[in-house]
C-alpha beads as a LAMMPS data file, in Angstrom:
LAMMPS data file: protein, C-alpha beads

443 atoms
442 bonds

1 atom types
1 bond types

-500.0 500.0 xlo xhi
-500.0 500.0 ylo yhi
-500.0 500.0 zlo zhi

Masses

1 110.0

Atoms # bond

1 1 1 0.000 0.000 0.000
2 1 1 1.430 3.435 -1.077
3 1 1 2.026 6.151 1.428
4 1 1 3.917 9.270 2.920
5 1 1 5.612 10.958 5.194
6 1 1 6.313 14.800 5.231
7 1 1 8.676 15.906 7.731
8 1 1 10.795 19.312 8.069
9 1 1 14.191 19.730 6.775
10 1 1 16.677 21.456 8.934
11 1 1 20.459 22.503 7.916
12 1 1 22.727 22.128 10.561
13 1 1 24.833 25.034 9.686
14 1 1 24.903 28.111 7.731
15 1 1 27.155 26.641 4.922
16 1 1 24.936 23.635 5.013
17 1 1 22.252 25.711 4.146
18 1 1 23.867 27.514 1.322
19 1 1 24.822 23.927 -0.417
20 1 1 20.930 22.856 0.208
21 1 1 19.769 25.985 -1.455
22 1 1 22.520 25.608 -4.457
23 1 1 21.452 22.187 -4.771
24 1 1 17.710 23.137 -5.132
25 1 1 18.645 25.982 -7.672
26 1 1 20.466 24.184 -9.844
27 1 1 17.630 21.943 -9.758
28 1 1 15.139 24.619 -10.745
29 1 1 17.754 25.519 -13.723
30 1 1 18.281 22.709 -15.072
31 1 1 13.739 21.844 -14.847
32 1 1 13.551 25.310 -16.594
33 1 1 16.073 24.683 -19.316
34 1 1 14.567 20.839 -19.854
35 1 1 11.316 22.170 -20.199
36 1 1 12.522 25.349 -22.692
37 1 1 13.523 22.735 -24.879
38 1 1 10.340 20.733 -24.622
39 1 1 8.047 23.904 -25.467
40 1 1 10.001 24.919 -28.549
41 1 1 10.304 21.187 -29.842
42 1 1 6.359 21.299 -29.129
43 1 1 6.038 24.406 -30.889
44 1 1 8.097 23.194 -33.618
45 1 1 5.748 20.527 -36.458
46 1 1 8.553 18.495 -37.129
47 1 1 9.851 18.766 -33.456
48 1 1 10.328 15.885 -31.252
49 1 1 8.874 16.786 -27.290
50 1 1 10.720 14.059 -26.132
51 1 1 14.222 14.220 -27.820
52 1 1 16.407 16.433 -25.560
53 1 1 20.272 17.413 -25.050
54 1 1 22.151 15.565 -23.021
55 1 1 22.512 17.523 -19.182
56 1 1 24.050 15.354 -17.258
57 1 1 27.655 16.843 -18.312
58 1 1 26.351 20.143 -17.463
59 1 1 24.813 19.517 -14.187
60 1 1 26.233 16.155 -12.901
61 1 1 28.939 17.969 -10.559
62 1 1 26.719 19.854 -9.006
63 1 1 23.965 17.741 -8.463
64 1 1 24.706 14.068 -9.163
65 1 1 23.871 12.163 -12.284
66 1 1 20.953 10.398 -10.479
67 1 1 19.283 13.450 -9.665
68 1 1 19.696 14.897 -12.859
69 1 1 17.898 11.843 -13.702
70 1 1 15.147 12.287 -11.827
71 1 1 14.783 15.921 -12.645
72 1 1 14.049 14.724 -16.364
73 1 1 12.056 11.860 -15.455
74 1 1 9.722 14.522 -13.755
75 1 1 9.436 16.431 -16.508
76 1 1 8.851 13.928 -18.842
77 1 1 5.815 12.719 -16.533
78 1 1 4.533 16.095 -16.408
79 1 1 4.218 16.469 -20.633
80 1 1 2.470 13.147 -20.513
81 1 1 -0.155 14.335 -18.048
82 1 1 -0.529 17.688 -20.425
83 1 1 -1.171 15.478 -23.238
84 1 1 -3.623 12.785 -21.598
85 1 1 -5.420 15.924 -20.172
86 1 1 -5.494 17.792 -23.748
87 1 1 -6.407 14.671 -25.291
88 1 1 -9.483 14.896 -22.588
89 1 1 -9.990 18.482 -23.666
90 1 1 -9.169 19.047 -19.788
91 1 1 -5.433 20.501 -20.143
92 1 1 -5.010 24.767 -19.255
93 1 1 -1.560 25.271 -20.300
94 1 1 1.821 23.202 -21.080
95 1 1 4.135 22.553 -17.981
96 1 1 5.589 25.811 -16.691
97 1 1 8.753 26.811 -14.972
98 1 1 10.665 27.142 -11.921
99 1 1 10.550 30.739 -11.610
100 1 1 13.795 32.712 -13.037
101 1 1 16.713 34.044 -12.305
102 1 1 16.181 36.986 -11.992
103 1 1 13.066 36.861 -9.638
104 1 1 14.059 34.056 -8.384
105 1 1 13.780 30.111 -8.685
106 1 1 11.351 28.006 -6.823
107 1 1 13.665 26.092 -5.048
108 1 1 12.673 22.365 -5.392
109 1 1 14.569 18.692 -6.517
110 1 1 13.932 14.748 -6.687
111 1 1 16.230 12.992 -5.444
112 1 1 16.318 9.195 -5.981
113 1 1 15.264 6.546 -3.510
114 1 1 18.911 4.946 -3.588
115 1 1 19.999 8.085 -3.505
116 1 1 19.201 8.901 0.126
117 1 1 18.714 7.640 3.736
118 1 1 16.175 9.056 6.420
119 1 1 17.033 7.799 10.372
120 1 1 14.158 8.140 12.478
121 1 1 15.198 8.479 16.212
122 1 1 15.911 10.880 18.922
123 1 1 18.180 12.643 16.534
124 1 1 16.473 11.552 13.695
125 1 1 18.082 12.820 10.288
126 1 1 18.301 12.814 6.086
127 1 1 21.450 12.096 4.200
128 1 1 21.402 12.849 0.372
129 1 1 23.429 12.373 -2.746
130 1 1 25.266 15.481 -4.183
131 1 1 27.302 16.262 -6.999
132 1 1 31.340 15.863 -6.547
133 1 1 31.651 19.715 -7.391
134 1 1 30.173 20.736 -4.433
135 1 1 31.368 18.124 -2.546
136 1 1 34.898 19.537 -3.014
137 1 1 33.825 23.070 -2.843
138 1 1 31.990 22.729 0.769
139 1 1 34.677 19.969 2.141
140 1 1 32.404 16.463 1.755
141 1 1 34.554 13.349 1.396
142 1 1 34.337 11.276 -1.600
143 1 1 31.256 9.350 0.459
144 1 1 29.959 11.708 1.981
145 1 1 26.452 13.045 1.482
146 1 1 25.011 16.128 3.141
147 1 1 23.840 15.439 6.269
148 1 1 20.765 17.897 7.935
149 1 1 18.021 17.093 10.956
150 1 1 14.526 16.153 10.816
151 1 1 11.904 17.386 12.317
152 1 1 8.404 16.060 13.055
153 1 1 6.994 11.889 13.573
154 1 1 6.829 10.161 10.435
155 1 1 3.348 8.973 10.026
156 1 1 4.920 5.716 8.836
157 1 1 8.609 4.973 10.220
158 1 1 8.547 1.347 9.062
159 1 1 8.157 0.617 5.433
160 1 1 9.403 -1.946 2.769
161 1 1 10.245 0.636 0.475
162 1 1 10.744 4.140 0.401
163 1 1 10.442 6.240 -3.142
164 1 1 11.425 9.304 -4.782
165 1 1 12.185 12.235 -2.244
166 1 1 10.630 15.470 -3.361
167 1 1 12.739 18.156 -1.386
168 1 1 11.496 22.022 -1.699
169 1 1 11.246 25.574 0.185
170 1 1 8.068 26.132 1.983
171 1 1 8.388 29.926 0.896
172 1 1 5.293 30.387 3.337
173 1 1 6.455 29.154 6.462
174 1 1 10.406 29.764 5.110
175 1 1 11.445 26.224 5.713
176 1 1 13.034 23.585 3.849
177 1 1 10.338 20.403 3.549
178 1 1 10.228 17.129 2.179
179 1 1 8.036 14.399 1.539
180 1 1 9.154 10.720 1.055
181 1 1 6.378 8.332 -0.461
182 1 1 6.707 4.549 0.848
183 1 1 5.467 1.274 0.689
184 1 1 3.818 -0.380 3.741
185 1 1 2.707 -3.921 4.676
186 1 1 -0.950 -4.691 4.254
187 1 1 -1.067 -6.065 7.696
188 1 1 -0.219 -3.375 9.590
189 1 1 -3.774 -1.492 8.862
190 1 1 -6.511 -1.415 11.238
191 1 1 -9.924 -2.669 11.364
192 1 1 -12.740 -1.225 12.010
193 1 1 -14.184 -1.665 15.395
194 1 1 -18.362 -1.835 14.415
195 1 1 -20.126 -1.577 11.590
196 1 1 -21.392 1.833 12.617
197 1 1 -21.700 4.385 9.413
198 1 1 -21.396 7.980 9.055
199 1 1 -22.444 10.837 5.724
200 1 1 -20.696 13.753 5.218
201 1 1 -22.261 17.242 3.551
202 1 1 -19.281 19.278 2.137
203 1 1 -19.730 23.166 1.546
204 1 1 -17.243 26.141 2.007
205 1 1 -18.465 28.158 4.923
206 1 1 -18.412 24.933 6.933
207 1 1 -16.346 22.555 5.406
208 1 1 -17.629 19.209 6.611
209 1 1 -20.772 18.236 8.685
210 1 1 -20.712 14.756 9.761
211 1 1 -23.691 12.391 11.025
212 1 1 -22.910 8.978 12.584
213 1 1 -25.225 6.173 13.420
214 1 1 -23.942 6.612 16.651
215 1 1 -25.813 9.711 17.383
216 1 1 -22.618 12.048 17.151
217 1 1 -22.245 14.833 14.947
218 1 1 -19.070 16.994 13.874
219 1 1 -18.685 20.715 12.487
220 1 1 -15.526 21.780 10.883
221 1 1 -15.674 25.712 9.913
222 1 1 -14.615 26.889 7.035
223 1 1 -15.147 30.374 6.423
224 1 1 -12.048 31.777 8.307
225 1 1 -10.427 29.348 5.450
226 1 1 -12.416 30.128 2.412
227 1 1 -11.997 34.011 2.964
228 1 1 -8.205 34.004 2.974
229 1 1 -8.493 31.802 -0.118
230 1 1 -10.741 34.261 -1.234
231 1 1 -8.465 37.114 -0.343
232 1 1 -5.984 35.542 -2.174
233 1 1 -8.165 34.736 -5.667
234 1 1 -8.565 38.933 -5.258
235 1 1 -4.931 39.581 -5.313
236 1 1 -4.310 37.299 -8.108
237 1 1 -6.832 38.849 -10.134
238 1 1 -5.374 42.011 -9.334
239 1 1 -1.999 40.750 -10.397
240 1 1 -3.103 39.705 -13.569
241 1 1 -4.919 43.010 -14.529
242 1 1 -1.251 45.031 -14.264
243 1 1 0.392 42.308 -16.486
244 1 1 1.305 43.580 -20.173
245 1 1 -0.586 42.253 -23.032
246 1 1 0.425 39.185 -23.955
247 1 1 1.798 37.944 -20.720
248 1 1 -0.657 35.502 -17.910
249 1 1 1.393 35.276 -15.319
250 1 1 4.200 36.156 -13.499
251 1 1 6.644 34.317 -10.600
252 1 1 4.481 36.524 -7.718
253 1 1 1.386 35.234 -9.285
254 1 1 2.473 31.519 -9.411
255 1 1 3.434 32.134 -5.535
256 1 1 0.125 33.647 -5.246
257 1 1 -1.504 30.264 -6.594
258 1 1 0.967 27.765 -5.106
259 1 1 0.657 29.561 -1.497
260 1 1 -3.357 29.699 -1.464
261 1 1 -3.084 25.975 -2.694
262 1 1 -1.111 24.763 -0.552
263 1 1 -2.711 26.401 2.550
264 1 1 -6.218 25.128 1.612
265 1 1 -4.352 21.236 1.088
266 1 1 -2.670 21.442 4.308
267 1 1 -6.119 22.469 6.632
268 1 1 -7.821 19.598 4.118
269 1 1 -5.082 17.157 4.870
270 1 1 -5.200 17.418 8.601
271 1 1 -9.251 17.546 8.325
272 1 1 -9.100 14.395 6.380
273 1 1 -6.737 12.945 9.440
274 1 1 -8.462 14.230 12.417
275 1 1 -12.043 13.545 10.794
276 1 1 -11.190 9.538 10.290
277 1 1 -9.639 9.195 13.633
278 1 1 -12.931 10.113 15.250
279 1 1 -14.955 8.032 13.099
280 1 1 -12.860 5.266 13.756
281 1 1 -13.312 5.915 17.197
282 1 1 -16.871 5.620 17.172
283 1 1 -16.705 2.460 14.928
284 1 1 -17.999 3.390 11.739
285 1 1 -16.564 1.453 9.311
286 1 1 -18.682 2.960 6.177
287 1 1 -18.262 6.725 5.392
288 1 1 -20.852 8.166 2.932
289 1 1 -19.530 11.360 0.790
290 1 1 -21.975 12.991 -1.082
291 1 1 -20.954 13.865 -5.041
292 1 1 -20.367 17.538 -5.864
293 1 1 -22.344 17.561 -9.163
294 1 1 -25.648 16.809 -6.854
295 1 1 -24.115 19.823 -4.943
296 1 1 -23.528 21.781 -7.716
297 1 1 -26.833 21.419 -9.902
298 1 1 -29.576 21.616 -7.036
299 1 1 -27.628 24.019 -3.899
300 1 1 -29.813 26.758 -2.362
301 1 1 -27.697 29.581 -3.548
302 1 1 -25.590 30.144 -6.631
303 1 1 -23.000 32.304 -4.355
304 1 1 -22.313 29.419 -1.774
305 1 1 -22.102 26.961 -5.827
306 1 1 -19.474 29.070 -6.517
307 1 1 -17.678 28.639 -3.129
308 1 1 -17.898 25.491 -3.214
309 1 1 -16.670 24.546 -6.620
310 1 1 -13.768 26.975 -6.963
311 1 1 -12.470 26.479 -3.196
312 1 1 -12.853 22.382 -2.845
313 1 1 -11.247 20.274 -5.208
314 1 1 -13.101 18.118 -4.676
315 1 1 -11.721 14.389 -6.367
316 1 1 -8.349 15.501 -4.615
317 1 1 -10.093 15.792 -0.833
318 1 1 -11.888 12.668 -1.241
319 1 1 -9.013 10.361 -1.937
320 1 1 -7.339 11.698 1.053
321 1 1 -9.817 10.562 2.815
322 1 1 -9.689 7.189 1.201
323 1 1 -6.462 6.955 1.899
324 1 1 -6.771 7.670 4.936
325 1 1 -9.362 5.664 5.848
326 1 1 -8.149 2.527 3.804
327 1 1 -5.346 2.956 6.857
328 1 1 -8.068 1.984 9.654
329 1 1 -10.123 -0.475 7.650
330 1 1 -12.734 1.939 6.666
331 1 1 -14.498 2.805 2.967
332 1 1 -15.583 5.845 1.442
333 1 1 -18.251 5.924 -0.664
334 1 1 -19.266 8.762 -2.669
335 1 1 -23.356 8.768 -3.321
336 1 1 -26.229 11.004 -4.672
337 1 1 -26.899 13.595 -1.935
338 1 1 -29.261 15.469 -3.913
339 1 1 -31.734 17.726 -1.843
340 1 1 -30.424 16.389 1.353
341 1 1 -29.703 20.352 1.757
342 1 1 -33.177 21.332 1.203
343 1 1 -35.085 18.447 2.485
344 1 1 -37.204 18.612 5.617
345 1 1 -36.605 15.925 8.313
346 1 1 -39.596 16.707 9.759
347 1 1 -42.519 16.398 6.731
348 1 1 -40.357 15.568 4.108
349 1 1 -40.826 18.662 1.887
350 1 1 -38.244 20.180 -0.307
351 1 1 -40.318 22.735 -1.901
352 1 1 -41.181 24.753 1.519
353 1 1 -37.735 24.782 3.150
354 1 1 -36.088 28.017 3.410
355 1 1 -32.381 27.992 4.107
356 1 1 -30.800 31.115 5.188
357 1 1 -27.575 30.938 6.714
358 1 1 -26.475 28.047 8.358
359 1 1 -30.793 27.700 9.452
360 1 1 -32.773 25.893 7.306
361 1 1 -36.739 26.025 8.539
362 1 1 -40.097 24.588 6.991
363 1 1 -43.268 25.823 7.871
364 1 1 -44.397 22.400 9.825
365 1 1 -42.102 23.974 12.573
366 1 1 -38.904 22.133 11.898
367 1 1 -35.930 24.491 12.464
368 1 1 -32.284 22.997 12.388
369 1 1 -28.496 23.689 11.330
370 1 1 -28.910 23.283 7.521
371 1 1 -25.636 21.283 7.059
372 1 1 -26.096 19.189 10.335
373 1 1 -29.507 18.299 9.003
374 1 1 -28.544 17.457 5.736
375 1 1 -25.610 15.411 6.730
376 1 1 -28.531 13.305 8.796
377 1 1 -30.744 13.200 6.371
378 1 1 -28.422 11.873 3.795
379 1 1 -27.054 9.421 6.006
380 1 1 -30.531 7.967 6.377
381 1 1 -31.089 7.565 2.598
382 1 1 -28.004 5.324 2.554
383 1 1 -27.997 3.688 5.676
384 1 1 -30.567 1.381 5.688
385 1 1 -28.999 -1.096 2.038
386 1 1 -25.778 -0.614 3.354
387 1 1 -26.264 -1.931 6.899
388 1 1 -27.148 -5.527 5.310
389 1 1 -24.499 -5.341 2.771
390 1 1 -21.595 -4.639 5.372
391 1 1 -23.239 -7.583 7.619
392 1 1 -22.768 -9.948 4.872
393 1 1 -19.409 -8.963 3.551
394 1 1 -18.354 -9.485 7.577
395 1 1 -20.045 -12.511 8.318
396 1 1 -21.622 -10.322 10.904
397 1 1 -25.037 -10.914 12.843
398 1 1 -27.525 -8.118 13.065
399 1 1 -27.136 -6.059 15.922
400 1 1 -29.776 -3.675 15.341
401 1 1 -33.046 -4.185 14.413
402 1 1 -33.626 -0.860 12.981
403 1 1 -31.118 1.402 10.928
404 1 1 -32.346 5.032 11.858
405 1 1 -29.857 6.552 13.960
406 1 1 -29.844 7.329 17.708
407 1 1 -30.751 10.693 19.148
408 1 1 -28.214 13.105 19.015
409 1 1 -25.708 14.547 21.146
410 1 1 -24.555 17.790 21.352
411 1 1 -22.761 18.936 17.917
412 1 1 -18.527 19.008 18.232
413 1 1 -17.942 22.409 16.673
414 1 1 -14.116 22.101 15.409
415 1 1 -11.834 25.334 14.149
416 1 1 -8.859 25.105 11.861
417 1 1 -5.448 27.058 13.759
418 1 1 -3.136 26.835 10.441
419 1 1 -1.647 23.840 12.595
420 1 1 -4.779 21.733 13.293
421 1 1 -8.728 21.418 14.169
422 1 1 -9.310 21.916 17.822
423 1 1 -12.903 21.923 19.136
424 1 1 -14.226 25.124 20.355
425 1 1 -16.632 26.257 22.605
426 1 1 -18.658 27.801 20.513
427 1 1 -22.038 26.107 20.439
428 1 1 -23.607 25.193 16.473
429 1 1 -26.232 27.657 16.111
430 1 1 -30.193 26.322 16.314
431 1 1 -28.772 23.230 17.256
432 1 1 -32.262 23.131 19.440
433 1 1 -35.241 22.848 16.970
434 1 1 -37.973 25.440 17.750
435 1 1 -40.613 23.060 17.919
436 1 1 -40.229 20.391 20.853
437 1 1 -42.038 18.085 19.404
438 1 1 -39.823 17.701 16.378
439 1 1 -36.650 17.526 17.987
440 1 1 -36.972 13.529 17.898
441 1 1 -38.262 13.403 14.735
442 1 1 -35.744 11.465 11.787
443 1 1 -33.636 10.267 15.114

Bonds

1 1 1 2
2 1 2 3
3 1 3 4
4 1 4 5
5 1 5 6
6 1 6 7
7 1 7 8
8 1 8 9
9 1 9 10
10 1 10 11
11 1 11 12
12 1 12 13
13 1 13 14
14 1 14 15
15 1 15 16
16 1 16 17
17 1 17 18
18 1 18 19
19 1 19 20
20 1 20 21
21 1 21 22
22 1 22 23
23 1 23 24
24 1 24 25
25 1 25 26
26 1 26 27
27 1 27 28
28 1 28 29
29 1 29 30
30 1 30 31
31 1 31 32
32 1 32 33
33 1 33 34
34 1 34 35
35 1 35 36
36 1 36 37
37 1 37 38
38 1 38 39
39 1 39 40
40 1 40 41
41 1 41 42
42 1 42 43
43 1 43 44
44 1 44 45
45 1 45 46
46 1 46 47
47 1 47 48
48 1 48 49
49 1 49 50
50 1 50 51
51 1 51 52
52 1 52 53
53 1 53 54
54 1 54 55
55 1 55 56
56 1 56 57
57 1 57 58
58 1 58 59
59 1 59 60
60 1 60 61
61 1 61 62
62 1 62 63
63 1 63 64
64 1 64 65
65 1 65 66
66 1 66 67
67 1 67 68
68 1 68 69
69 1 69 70
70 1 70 71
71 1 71 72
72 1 72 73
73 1 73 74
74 1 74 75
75 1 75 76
76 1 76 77
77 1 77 78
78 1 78 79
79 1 79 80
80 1 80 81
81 1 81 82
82 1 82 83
83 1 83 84
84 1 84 85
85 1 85 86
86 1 86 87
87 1 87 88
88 1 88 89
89 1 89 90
90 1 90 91
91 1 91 92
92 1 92 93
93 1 93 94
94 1 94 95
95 1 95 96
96 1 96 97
97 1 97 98
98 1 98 99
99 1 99 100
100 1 100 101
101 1 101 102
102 1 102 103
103 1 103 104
104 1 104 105
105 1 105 106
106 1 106 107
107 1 107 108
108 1 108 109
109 1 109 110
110 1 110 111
111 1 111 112
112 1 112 113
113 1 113 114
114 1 114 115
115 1 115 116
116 1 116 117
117 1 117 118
118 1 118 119
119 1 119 120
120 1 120 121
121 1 121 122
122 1 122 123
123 1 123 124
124 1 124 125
125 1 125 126
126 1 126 127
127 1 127 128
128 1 128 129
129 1 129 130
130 1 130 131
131 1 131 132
132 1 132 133
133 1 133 134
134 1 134 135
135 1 135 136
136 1 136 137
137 1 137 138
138 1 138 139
139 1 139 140
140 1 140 141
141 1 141 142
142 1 142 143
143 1 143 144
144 1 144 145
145 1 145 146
146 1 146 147
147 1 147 148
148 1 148 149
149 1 149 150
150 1 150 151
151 1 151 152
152 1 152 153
153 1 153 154
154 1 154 155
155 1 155 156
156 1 156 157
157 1 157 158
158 1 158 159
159 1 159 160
160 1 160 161
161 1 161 162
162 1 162 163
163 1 163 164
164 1 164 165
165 1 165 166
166 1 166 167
167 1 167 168
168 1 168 169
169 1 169 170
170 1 170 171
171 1 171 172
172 1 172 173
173 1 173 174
174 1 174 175
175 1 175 176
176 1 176 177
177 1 177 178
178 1 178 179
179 1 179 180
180 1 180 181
181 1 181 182
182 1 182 183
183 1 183 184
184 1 184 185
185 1 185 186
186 1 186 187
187 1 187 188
188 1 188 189
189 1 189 190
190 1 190 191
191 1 191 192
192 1 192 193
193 1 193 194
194 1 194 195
195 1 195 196
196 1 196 197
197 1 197 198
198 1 198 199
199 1 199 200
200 1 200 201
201 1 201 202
202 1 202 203
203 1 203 204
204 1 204 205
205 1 205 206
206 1 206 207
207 1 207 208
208 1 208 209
209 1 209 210
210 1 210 211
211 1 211 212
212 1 212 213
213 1 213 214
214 1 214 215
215 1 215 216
216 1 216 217
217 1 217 218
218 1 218 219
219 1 219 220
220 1 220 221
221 1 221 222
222 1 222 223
223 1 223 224
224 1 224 225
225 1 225 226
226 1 226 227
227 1 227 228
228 1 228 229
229 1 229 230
230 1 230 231
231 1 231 232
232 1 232 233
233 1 233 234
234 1 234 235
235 1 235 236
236 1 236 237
237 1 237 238
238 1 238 239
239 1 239 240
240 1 240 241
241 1 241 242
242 1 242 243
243 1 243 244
244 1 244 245
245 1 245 246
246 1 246 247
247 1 247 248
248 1 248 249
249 1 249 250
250 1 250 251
251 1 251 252
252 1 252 253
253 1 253 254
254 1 254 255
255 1 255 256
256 1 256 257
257 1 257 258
258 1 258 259
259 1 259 260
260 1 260 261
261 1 261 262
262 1 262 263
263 1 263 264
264 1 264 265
265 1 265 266
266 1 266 267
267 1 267 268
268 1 268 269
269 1 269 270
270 1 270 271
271 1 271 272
272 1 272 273
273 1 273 274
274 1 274 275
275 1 275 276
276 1 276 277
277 1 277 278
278 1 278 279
279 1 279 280
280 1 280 281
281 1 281 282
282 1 282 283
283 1 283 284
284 1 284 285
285 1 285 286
286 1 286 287
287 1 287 288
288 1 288 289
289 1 289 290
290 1 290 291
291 1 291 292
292 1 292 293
293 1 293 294
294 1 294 295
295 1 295 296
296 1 296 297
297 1 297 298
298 1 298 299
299 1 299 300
300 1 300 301
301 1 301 302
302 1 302 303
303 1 303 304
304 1 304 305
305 1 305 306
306 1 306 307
307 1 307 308
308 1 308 309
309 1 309 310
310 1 310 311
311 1 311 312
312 1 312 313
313 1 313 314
314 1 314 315
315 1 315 316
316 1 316 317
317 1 317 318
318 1 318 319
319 1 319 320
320 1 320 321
321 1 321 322
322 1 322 323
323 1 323 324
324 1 324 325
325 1 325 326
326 1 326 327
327 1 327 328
328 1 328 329
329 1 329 330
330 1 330 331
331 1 331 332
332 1 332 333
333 1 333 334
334 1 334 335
335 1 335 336
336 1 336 337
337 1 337 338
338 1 338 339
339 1 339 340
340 1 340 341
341 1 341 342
342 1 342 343
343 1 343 344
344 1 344 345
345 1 345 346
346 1 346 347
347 1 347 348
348 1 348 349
349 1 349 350
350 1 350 351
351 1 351 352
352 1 352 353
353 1 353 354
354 1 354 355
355 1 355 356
356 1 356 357
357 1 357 358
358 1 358 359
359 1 359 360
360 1 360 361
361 1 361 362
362 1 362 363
363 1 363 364
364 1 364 365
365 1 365 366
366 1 366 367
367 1 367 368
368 1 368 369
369 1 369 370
370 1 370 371
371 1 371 372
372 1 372 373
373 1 373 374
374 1 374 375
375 1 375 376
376 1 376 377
377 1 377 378
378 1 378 379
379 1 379 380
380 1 380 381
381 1 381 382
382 1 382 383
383 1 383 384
384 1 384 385
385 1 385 386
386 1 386 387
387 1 387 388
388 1 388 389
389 1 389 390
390 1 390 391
391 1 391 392
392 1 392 393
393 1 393 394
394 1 394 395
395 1 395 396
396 1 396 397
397 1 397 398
398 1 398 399
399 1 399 400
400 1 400 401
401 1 401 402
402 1 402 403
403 1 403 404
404 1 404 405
405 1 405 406
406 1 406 407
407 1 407 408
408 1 408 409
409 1 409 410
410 1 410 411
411 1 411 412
412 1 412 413
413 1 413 414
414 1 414 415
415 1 415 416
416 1 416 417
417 1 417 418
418 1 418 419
419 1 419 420
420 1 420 421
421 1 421 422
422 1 422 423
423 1 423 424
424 1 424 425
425 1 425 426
426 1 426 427
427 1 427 428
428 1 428 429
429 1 429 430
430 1 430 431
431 1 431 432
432 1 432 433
433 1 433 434
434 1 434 435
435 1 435 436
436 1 436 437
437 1 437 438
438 1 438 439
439 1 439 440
440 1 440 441
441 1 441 442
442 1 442 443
């Protein structure tokens, strides 16, 4: 099973950093000039895309001929995505560059996975391959890689096989980061510990809503989130306006993009995490995601469509979360939601609703969190096929003679820190129905 670890990359010494940062330059040069030659063949109708100089004379002594390797392999993999994706009508542009001289690189390299060790320890640490230039310019032995610390656990320390390292500059948090994918053992995943289930509504100004069969519901906010990415889609836009004709972008712009990207990834990443560990928790071993077209084509408001189709991406979040829950046992299962966001737990109705907010009401009395509710109500649309199906995958006897879930408890509202969702205090608003007597209604 394919995995990963990310970890922080630490020079030990100010001439340790320089070599690191010369290493990931020349890196960035030689991508740039690789991929110069790819565009013009490209451009050219009797050019070949994938008949280039040889660069390993050029570059070898400063970064090894294995990285230089690797560095080409990359961008030969990312022209073959551009043409699967044009020949989908889906590609937006031919592979770009590494930034430029003289506004500077994006500092980033591959190296290969005999080409360095990671120790995991109290002193834990990463030793890579570099070229024999700068081995004799910064005092290396003829063996000797360059040696810096690691910081943070490695999800997985134990692995059969460890693959390409992808080593770069967090410009953001002005770090040096890595991230090593590996190869794990089958047998050391989890299993679930009931056959409880859970849905999940997905929207922008709260990210995820969550319903179990257990009778526990979680929030996590998003609009602290979405308006910094939407802060940042301004400043892009104002970017591109200044730009002269003829030009798209620009090395602040691509910044721009990779920043807000990778800051929406990172709170999705540890959402994805935090979100399955629950679950798991409460033994649900079936998680229901609802598909964004439903989303899309019937949502209450063509504003809160557009947040959530241009800040989710969407595939991308959901096989995180298979991943991640493929770790404890678990499957994710994407299904119709549609209406869920408009439907009434109470009578039913879809036409009466009125959502406004994070309140959706009906004039039978029902008053609820909108996202909450939907989450419940598409959970009990799927629920009751599954429950048999899971029984008899599992050899499993029935344990409940009814499917509906249990009343619930008080919603966990959780906030994203730019480190990681903690639960707040805050309570979920109308989390108490107006109407007593529909509070138990659906539950």
């Amino acid at each position: 099973m394919k995995r990963a670890n990310t970890f922080e990359v630490v020079p030990q010494s100010d001439e340790d950093e320089e070599l690191l940062r010369r290493l990931l330059d020349a890196s960035a040069a030689l991508w740039n000039e690789i991929n110069y030659e790819r565009r013009e063949n490209y451009a050219d109708p009797d050019g070949d895309v994938w008949a280039i100089s040889e660069y390993r004379g050029r570059y070898g002594g400063v970064l090894g001929a294995s990285t230089v390797q690797q560095i080409e392999r990359k961008n030969r993999e990312a022209w073959r995505s551009f043409f699967s994706l044009k020949k989908k009508g889906e590609a937006y542009g031919k592979p770009g560059y590494w930034g430029n001289a003289e506004d500077g690189r994006e500092l980033r390299t591959y190296i290969r996975n005999t080409s360095y060790s990671v120790e995991w320890g109290e002193y834990s640490r990463l030793e890579i391959l570099v070229g024999n230039d700068l081995k004799d310019e910064y005092g290396l032995g003829y063996r000797e890689r360059l040696r810096v610390e690691v910081r943070g656990d490695p999800n997985w320390d134990e692995y059969d096989k460890q693959g390409r390292l992808e080593l770069f500059l967090d410009e953001q948090a002005q770090s040096f980061r890595a991230f090593q994918p590996v190869t794990i053992d089958d047998s050391r995943l989890a299993s679930p510990l009931a056959s409880e289930e859970a849905a999940l509504d997905i929207g922008a100004n709260n990210l995820v809503a969550c319903t179990t069969t257990t009778g526990t519901q979680l929030l996590y906010e998003g609009r602290d989130l979405f308006e910094r990415f939407r802060e940042s889609t301004r400043e892009i836009a104002r970017l591109q306006s200044l730009l002269e004709d003829g030009r798209y972008s620009s090395h602040r712009i691509r910044r721009l993009y990779d920043r807000r990207t990778k800051r929406r990834d990172h709170a999705q990443d540890a959402l994805a995490r935090d979100l399955i560990k629950r679950l798991y928790d409460e033994g649900v071993s079936t998680v229901y995601v609802g598909a964004l077209t439903d989303v899309l084509s019937t949502h209450w408001s063509v504003e809160a469509n557009a947040k959530t189709h241009n800040f989710w991406a969407f595939r991308a979040f959901v096989n995180r979360l298979a991943c991640t829950a493929e770790e404890y046992g678990m499957s994710v299962e994407v299904r119709s939601e549609a209406w869920t966001s408009q439907e009434c737990p109470n009578c039913g109705s879809t036409e009466d609703t009125t959502r406004h907010r994070d309140t959706l009401t009906c004039p039978c009395g029902f008053e609820g969190h909108a996202d909450l509710t939907a989450s419940e109500t598409f959970l009990r649309r799927h629920q009751n096929s599954s429950s048999s199906d899971w029984r008899t995958r599992h050899g499993v006897s029935r344990q409940r003679q009814t499917t509906v879930t249990r009343s619930m408890a008080r919603p966990v509202c959780l906030k994203w820190d730019d480190h990681d969702w903690s639960e707040s205090s805050r309570s979920v608003p109308n989390e108490e129905h107006t109407n007593p007597q529909v509070a138990s209604v659906g539950r």
